[in-house]
N, C-alpha and C positions, 0 to 999 in steps of 0.2 A: 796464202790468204784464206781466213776463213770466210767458206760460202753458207749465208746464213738462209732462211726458208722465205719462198716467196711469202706465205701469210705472217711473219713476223714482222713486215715493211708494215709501219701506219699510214704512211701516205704523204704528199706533199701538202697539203693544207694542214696535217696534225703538225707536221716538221714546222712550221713557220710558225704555230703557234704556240709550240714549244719555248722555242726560240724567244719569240717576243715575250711568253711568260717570264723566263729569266732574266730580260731587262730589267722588267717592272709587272707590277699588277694589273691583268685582263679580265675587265669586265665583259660576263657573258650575255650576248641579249636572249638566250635563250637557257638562263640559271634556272635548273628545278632542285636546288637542292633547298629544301625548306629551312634549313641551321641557316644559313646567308641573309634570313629574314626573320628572323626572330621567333620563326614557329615549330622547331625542335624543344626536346626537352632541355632544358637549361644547366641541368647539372652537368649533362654531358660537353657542353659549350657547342661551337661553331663547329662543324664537320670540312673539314678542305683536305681530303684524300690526297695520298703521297704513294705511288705507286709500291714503292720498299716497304710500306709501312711506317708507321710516326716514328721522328726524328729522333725523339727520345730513349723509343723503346732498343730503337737501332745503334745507337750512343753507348746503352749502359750492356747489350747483348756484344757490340767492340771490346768494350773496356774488357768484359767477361773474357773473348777469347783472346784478349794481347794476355792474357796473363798464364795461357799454353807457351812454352816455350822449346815444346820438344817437336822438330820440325823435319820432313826428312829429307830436303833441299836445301842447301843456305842459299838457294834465287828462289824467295819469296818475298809476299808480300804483307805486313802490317794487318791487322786485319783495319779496314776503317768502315763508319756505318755509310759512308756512298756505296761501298760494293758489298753491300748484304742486302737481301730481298727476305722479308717473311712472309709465311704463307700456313696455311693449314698442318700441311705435311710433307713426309719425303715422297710420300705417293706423289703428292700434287707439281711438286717440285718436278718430279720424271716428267710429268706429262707436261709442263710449261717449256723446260729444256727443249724435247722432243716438239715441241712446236716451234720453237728456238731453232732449231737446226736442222730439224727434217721436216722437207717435203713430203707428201704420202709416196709412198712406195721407195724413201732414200731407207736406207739399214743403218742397224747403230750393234755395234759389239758388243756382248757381255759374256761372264764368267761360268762357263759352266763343270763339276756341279755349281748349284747356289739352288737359294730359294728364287719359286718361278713367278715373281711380282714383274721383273722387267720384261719380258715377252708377254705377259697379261695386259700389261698397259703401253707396251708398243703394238702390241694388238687393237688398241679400242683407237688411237692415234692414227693408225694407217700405215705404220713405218714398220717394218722388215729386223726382226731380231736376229741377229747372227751368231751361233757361239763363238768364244775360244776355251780354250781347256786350262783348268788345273791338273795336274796328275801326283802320284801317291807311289813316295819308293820308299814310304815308313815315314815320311812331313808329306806335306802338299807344298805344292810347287808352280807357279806359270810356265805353260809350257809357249814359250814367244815362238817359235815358230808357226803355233798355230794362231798366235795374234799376228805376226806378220801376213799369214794368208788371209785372215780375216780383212785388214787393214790395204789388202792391195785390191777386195773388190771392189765395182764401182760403184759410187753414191754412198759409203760408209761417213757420215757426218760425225759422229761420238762411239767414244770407247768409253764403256764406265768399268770402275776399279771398285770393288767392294772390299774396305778397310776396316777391318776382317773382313772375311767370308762368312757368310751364314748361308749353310751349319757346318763347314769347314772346319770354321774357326782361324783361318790362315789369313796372316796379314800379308799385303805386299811387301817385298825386300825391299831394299834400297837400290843393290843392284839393277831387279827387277824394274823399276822406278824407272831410271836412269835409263833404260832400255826402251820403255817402252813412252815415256815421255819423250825422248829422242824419235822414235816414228811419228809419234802422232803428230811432232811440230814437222816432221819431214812430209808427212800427208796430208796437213791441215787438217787434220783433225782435230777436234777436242774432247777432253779429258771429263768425263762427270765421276766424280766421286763419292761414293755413301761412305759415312766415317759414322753413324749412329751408333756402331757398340767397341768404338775403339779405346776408350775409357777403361773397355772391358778385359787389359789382358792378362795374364799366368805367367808374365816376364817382368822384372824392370828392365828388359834390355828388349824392347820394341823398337822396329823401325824408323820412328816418327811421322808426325802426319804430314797429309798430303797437301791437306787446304791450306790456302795460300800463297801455293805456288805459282813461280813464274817461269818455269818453263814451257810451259803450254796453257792453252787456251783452258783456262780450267773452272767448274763448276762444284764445289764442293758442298755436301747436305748433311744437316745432321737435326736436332728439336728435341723438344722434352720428353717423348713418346719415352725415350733409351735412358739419357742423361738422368731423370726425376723417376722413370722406373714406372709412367703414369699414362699412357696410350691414350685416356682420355683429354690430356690438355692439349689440344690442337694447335699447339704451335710446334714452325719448324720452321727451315731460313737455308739459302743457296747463299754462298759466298763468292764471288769472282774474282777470279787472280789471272794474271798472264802480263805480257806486253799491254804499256799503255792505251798504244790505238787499237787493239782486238777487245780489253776490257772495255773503253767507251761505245765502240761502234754495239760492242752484248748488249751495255749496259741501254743504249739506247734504244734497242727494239726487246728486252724484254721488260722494261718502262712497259711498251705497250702492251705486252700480255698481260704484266700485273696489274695496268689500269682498266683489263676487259674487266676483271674479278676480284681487285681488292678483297681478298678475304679473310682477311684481319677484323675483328669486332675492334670495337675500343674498349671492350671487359678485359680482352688478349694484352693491348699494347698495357694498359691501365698494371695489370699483375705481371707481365712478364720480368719486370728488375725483381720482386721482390722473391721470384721464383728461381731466379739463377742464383739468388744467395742460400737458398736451398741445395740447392746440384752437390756440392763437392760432399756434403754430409750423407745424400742419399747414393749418389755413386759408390761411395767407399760401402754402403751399407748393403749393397748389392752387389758388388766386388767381393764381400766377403762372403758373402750366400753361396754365389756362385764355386769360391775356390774349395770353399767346404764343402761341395758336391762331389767337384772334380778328385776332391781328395778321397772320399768313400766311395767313387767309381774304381778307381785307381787300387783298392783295398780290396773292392769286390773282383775284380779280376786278376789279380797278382798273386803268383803260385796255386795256380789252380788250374788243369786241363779242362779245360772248356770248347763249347763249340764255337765260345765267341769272342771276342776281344773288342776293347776299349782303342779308338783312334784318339790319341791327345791331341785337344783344339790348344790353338794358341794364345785364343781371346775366345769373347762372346756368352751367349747365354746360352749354347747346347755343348752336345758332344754326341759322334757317334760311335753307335757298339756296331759292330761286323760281326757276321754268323757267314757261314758256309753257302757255296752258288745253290747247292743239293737244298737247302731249306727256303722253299718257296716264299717270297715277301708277302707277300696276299695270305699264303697259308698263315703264316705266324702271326699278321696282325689280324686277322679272324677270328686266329686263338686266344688274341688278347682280349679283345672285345667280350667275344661271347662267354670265353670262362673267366674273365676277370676284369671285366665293364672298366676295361684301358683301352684307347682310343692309340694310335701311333701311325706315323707318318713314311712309309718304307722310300728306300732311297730313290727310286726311280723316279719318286716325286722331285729330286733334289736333280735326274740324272747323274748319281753318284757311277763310276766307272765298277763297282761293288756292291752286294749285299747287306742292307744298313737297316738300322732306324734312329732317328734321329731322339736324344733324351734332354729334358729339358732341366737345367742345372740350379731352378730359380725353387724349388718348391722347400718346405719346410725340410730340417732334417728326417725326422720321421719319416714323414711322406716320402723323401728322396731315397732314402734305405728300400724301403718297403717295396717300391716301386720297382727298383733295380733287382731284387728277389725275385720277383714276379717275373721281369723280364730275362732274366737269365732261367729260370727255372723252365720257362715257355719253348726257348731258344735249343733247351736241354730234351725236353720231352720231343722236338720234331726232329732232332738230331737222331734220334734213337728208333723212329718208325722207318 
């Protein structure tokens, strides 16, 4: 059984009124909402907030994902708009989960390397990041024994799966899956899942996704940030799948997180359908950026003695290059900087188990050429001192 967080309980008097809302309609004696009385602006009508977000916008962001069919459990579930939550972001999303499931000082598992967003913001929660590892014998790989060790300390409430990896680029297997969705129901734990650049991958023979799954208690996230290629439209959405009664009892205490903070505009719900009829035209347009990057990385380091070498991602919007342990990370991107006003990210930021920096697959051709000269040329010149 999953043990969910003392501050996720709303209480015995919100529960009854719950309740009795669902009969029928509860008049409050204590209504400030000004739309209820005629003194909102009228175009926007009557305001009566829905923890998920409006009905509609949740209706037509369903129809959107029933029309995924690449899955990679056949125990899943439909998507429907009762078990989707919108919200600003996948950030915001971590941090409602994590209120969700941990108490301050419970631990939640995640993948390392990766980019360091989930220990930033299980930092500012109170709750305890714990690694597990990928490792590297020419692909990247889950190494499950070290999610089993992670998974037997105490107080571990959520494991999260990054669908790919960023900046890996490594999707979870199926086997992998299968493995590790098997603990997490054997420790009650649950599942959170980023699926935001899965869209993005270098196969048609991908794993399938994760959301929607009913083998475990599962929180799947993804938004426009990735899909529309556009960080600034502040929309994104958690998905709940599992057993019946684990999804209702979720669905009912993170009800009350999304009622702290409703943070949906109605500009959000109002654009949101006609934004996802955008998606598949902008995904593909950005799928193709990307592969034509990966392709001229792939050119730049193929037959040719180098100090450094291209790791193939398998999705996503980077890729890393490896240089020798001898060629200091700090030195080399010092070197970028100051002789060649390029900024870069060296792997330790990623805790990559290797000498890295991460390149980004999204820039113009030109750009992306140019860039990779630069970078290899750098790579070449501290090999040589």
């Amino acid at each position: 059984m999953i043990i969910y967080s003392k501050r996720s309980d709303s209480g015995r008097l919100n529960d009854i009124l719950i309740e009795e809302q669902k009969a029928g309609k509860i008049s409050q004696l204590n209504d400030s909402n000004p739309t209820h009385f005629g003194l909102g602006i009228k175009k926007f009508g009557a305001y009566n907030p829905d923890p998920k977000g409006e009905l509609p916008t949740r209706m037509a962001l369903a129809e959107f994902l029933s029309k995924r069919k690449d899955r990679i459990s056949p125990l899943f579930l439909p998507p429907s708009p009762e078990r989707i939550y919108l919200l600003s972001s996948t950030s915001q999303g971590y941090s409602w989960l994590m209120k969700l499931l941990c108490d301050p000082q419970d631990k939640i598992a995640y993948p390392s390397p990766g980019y360091p967003l989930i220990p930033s913001i299980a930092k500012i929660e109170g709750v305890e990041a714990i690694p597990y590892f990928l490792r590297f014998d020419g692909s990247w790989y889950i190494d499950l024994p070290s999610v089993e060790e992670a998974l037997s300390q105490p107080d571990v409430k959520a494991l999260v799966l990054i669908h790919p990896n960023n900046p890996t680029g490594s999707y979870v297997s199926k086997e992998e899956f299968e493995k590790i969705s098997g603990l997490c129901r054997k420790k009650d734990v649950a599942i959170i899942c980023d699926e935001v650049f899965y869209d993005y991958g270098f196969s048609s023979n991908l794993p399938g996704r994760i959301s929607g799954t009913a083998q475990a208690l599962t929180f799947s996230l993804d938004g426009f940030s990735k899909l529309l290629a556009s960080p600034q439209i502040k929309t994104a959405w958690i998905e709940v799948s599992g057993r019946e009664d684990e999804v209702a009892e979720a669905e009912a205490r993170l009800d009350f997180i999304a009622d702290s903070f409703l943070p949906n505009s109605w500009f959000q719900n109002e654009s949101t359908p006609r934004l996802l009829e955008l998606a598949p035209k902008k995904t593909e347009e950005v799928r193709k950026r990307t592969q034509e990057n990966l392709e001229a990385l792939r050119k730049a380091f193929s037959g040719r003695d180098l100090a450094s070498s291209l790791i193939e991602p398998e999705g996503g919007w980077s890729a890393l290059v490896r240089f020798a342990s001898t060629i200091d990370e700090d030195a080399l991107v010092t070197e970028l900087i100051k002789k060649y006003a390029l900024s870069a990210q060296p792997g330790y930021f990623f805790d990559t188990p290797f000498n890295c920096v991460a390149v980004s697959l999204l820039p113009p051709e030109g750009l992306s050429k140019s860039r990779i000269k630069v970078l290899i040329d750098a790579i070449e010149a501290l090999s040589r001192e």
